[in-house]
N, C-alpha and C positions, 0 to 999 in steps of 0.2 A: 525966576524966583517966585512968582507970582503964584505958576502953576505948579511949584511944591507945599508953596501954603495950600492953596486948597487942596490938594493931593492928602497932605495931612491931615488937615481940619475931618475932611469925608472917614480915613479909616480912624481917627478918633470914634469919629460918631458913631461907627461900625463898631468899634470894640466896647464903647459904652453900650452899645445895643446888645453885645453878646453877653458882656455882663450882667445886664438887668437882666437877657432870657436864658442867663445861668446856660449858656456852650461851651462844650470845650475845644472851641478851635479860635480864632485870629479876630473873627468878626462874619456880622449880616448888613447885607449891601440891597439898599432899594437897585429897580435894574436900573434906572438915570444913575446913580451915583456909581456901581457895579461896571456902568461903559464909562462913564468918568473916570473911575481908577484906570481901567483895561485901556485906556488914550494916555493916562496922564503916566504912568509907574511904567519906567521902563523895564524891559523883558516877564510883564505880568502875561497871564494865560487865562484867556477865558475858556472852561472846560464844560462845554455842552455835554451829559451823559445821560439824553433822551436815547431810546430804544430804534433802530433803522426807522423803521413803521412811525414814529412821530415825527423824525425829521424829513422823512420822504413827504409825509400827509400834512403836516402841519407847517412844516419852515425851519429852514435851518439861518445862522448867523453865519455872514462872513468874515473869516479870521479863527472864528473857535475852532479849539482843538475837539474831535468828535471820539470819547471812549464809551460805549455803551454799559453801565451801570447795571442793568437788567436786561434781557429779550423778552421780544414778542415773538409769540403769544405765550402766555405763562405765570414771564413776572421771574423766570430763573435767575441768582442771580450773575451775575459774569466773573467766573471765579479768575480770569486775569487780568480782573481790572487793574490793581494795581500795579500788575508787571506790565499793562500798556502804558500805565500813567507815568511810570519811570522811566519809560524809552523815550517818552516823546516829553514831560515835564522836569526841570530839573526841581527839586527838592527845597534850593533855596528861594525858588521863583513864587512870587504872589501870586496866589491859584484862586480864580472866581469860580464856585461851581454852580453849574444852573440844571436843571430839569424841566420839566413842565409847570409844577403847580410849589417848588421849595422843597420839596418836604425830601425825596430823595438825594436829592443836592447837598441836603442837610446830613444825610449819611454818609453819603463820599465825603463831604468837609471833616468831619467825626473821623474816618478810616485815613484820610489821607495825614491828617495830623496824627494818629496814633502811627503811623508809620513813619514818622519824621519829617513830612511837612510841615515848616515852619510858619508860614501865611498862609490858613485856609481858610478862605469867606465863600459863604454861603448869597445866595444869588436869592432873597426872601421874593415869595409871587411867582417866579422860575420866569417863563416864556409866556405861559397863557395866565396866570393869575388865577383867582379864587374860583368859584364856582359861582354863578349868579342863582335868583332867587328860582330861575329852570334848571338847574345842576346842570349849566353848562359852561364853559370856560371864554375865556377872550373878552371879554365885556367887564371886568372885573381886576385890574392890575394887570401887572406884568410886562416883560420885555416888548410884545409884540403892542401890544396895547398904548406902552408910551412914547412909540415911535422912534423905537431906534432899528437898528439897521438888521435887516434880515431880508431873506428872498426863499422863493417855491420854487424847487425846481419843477 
């Protein structure tokens, strides 16, 4: 009971947050509150949709589902992303999408709700967080950053 109150309390705050930054989808998830949901909300999916080349070089999460959003080298974007995300996500299922830095994540949330996802929060910081004052990443937010759970292969 305990851990449906905060289960709720967190995607309130998520949705007041999409409404102040005016989104159209479910809600934005600091990554603590983002693995909070993805523990606490039964059959949620956290949807890593970094490029191979990020998840190889930089770290993938254990448990995400892995659909690439874009390749390397390029930036093209993956015109079957959402026929991957249908085979492997069901539609009714609260969907956390992460990237590297939000800002893609933020688009797959955007596409996946205009296609009838119903719950799609955005993963705000992604994996590596902002850019520090050397425009470099990890040092600045983000999943890796607040220590939650990931590995290099």
């Amino acid at each position: 009971m305990l851990q449906m109150g905060k289960l709720n309390d967190i995607l309130q705050l998520a949705h007041e947050r999409a409404q102040a930054m005016q989104l159209a989808y479910a809600g934005a998830l600091t990554p603590t509150e983002a693995h909070d949901v993805w523990q606490l909300a039964p059959g949620a999916k956290l949807v890593d949709i970094r490029t191979r080349a990020e998840l190889e070089l930089i770290g993938r999460i254990p448990g995400a589902v892995e659909i690439e959003w874009a390749f390397y080298p390029g930036g093209a974007q993956n015109p079957n992303f959402m026929r991957q995300l249908k085979t492997r996500v069901d539609r009714e299922a609260l969907v956390l999408f992460i990237c590297r830095s939000g800002n893609r994540s933020d688009d797959a949330s955007r596409e996946a709700t205009r296609a009838g996802y119903t719950a799609c929060y955005n993963v705000l910081e992604g994996f590596e967080g902002d850019k520090d004052a050397n425009a470099q990443r990890g040092k600045v937010g983000g999943w890796r950053l607040a220590g939650l759970p990931w590995f290099q292969d």
